[in-house]
DOBAVO-522446 format. One record per residue (C-alpha): residue in one letter; residue number from 1; x, y, z. Coordinates in Angstrom, 1 decimal. Layout:
! DOBAVO-522446
   residu   num       xx       yy       zz
        A   NUM        X        Y        Z
...
This chain:
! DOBAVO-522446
   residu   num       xx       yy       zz
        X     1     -6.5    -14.8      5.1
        X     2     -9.7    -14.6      3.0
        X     3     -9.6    -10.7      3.8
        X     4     -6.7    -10.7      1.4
        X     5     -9.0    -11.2     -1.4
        X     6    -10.8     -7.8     -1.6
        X     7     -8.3     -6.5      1.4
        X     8     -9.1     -2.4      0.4
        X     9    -13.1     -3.0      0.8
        X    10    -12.8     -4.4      4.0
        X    11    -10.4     -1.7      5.4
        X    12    -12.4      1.0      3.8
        X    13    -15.2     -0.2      5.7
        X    14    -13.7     -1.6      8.6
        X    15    -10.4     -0.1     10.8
        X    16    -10.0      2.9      8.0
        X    17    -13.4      3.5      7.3
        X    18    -12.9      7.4      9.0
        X    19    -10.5      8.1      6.1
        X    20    -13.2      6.6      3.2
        X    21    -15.3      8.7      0.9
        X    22    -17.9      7.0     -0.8
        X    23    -21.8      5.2     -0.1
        X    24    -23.5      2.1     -0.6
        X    25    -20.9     -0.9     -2.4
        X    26    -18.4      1.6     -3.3
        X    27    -15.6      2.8     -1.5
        X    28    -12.5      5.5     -2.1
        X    29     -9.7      6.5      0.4
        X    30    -10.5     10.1      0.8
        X    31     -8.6     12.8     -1.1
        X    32     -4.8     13.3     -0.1
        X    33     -4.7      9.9      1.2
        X    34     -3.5      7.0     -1.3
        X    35     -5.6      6.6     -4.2
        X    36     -7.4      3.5     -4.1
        X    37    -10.6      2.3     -4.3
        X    38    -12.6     -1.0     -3.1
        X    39    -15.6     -2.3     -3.9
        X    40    -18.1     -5.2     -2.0
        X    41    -17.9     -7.1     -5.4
        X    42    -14.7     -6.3     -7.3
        X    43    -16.2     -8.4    -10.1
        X    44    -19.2     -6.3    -10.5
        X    45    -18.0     -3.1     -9.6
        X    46    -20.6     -0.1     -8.6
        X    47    -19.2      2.4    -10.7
        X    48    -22.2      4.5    -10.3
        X    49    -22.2      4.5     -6.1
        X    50    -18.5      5.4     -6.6
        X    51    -18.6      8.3     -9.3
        X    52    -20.1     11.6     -6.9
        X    53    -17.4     10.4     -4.5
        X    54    -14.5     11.1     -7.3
        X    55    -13.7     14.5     -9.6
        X    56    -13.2     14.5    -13.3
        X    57    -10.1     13.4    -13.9
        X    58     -9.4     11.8    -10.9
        X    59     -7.1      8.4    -10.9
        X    60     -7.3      5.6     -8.9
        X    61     -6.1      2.3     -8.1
        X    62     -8.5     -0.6     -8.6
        X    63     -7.6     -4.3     -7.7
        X    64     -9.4     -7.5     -8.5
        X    65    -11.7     -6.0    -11.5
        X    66    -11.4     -6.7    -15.0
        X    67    -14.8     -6.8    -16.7
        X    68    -15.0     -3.7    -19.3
        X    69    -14.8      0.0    -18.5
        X    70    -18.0      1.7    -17.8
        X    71    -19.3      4.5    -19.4
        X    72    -18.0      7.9    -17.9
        X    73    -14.6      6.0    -17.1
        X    74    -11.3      5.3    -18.7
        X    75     -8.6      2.4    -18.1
        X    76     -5.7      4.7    -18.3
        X    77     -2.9      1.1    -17.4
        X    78     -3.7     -2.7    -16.4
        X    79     -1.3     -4.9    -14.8
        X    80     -1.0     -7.9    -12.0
        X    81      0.4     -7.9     -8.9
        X    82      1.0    -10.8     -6.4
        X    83     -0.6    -10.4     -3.0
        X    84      2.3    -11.8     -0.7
        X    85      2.0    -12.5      3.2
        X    86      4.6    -12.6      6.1
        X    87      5.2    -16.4      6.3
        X    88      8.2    -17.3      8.7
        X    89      9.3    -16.8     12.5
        X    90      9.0    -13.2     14.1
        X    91     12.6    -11.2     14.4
        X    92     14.2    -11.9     16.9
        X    93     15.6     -8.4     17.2
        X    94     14.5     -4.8     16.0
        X    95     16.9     -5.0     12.3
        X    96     16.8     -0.9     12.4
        X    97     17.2      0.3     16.1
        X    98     18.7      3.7     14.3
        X    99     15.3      4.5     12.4
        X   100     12.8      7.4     13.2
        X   101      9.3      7.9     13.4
        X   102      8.2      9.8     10.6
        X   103      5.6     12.4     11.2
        X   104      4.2     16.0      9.7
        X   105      7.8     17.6     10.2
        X   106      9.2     14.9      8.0
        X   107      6.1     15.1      4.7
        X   108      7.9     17.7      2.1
        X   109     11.1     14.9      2.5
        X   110      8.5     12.0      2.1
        X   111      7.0     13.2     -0.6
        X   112     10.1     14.2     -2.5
        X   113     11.3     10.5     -1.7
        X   114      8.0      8.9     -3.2
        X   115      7.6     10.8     -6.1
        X   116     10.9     10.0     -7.2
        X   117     11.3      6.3     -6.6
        X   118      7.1      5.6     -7.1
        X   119      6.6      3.3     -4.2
        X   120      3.0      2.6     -5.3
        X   121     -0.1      4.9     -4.9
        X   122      1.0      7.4     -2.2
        X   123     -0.8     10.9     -1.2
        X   124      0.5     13.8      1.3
        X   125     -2.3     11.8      4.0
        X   126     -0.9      8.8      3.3
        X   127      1.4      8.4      6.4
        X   128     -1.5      9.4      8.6
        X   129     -2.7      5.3      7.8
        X   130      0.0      4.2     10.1
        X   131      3.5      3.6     11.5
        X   132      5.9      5.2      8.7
        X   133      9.9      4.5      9.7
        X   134     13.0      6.6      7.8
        X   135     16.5      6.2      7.6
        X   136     18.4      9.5      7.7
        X   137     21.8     10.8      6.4
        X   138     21.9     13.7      8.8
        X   139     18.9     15.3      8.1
        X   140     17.9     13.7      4.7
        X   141     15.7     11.2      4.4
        X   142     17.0      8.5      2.1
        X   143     15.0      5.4      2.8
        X   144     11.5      4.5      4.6
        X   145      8.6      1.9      5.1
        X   146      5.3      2.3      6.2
        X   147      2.1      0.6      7.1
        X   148     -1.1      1.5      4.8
        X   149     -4.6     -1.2      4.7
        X   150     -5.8     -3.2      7.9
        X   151     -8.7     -5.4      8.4
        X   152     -8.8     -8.5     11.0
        X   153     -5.3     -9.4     12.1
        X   154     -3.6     -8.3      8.4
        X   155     -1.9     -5.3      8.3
        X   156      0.0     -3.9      5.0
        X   157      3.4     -3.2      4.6
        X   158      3.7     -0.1      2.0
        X   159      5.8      2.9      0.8
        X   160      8.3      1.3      1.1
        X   161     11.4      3.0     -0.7
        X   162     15.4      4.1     -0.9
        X   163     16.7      6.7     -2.5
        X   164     19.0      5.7     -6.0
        X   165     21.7      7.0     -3.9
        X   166     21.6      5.0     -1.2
        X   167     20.6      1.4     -2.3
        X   168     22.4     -1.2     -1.8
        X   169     23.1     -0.9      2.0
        X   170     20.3     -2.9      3.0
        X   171     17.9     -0.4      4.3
        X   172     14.5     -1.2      3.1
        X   173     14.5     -4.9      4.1
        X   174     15.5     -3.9      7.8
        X   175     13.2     -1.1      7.8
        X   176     10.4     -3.8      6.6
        X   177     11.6     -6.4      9.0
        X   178     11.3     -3.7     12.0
        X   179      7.7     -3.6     11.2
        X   180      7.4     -7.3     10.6
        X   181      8.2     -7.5     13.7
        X   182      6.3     -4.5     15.5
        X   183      2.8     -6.1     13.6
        X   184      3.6     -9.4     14.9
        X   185      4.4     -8.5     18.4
        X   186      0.6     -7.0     18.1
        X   187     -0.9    -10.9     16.9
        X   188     -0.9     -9.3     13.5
        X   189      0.3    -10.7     10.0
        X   190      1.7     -8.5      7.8
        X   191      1.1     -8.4      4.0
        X   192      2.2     -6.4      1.1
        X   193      1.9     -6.4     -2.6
        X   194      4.2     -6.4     -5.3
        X   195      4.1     -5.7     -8.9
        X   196      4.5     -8.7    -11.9
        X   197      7.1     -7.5    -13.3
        X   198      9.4     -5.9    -10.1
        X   199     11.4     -9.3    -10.6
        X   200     13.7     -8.1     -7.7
        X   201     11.6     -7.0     -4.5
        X   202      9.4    -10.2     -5.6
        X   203     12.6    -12.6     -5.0
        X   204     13.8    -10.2     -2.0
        X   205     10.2    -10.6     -0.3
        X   206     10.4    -14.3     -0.9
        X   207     13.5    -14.2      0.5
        X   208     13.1    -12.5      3.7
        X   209     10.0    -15.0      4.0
        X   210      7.2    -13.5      2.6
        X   211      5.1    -16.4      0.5
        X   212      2.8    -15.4     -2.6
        X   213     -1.2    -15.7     -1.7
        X   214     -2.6    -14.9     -5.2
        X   215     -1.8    -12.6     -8.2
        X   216     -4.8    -10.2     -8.8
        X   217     -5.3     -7.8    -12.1
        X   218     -4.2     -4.2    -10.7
        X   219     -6.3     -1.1    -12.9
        X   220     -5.6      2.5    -13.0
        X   221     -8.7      4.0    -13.2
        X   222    -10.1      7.7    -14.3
        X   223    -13.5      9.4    -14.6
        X   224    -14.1     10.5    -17.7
């Protein structure tokens, strides 16, 4: 579970590294993938190993760091989020037999769905990371669940998202709970993270038996 700690380092330099930009104790998911960055010490961040990896302008997610911004960078938002991990019995049955593998046929929906419900950090790549699930209403995609950051046997639940339209039926937790299940048929424990303040999915996770790890400042991050 210690991989939890600096989870985006170790995937950036571990299962994911093919989809990482970046050199010596810095590390970026490449552009069009979600933007995120780790670092081999998110106390002491290399800012300077990181910065020809990244345009001006450029934001980025940032978790674990929060010494003072360096020159040539800005803190554009600071927050927590709690790290949570998967922390009951495996499903005993797939809870969304109806869903579909999403692919390339499916990304203008995807991103449509993201940017208007703001799942987290998402980029057009991002479902390339791993197994992405929707729920349709004929055609229209109106709920899905991914998997995004890996390393050792934890593997992170993301994107995870319903249209306004359609909440309330109960179709992000099965979607989740199918790929509780699919990681932990594969000896694999699933995580996710969740902001401070999203009250709700915080107490549904707990719920559906996810257990809090450790909160961890969360940074949105630009060069200057």
């Amino acid at each position: 579970m210690i991989l939890l700690d600096n989870i985006f380092w170790h995937t950036l330099t571990g299962p994911q590294s093919k989809f990482a930009a970046g050199s010596g104790a810095a590390r970026r998911y490449a552009a069009g993938f979600s933007p995120i960055v780790g670092f081999a010490d998110p106390l002491r961040p290399d800012f300077d190993a990181l910065a020809p990896h990244c345009a001006a302008g450029e934001s980025f997610y940032c978790d674990g760091w929060s010494g003072a911004g360096p020159a040539g960078w800005k803190i554009d938002a600071e927050s927590t989020m709690f790290k949570m991990f998967w922390d009951a019995a495996m499903p005993a049955v797939d809870d969304a037999p109806e869903a579909i593998p999403i692919g390339p046929q499916h990304l203008a929906q995807v991103l449509e769905l993201a940017t208007l419900t703001r799942p987290g950090p998402f980029g057009p790549r991002t479902i390339e990371l791993g197994e992405y699930f929707g729920c349709f209403e004929g055609s229209r995609l109106i709920a899905m669940a991914g998997e995004r950051s890996f390393a050792g046997s934890l593997h992170e639940i993301s994107g995870v998202c319903t249209h306004p339209q359609f909440q309330g039926r109960g179709l992000a937790r099965r979607l989740m709970r199918k790929l509780v299940r699919r990681q932990m048929l594969r000896n694999e424990t699933p995580f996710l993270h969740v902001m401070h303040d999203n009250d709700r999915a915080h107490a549904l996770y707990r719920q559906m038996g996810f257990a809090d790890y450790r909160e961890s400042v969360v940074r949105v991050i630009s060069r200057g």
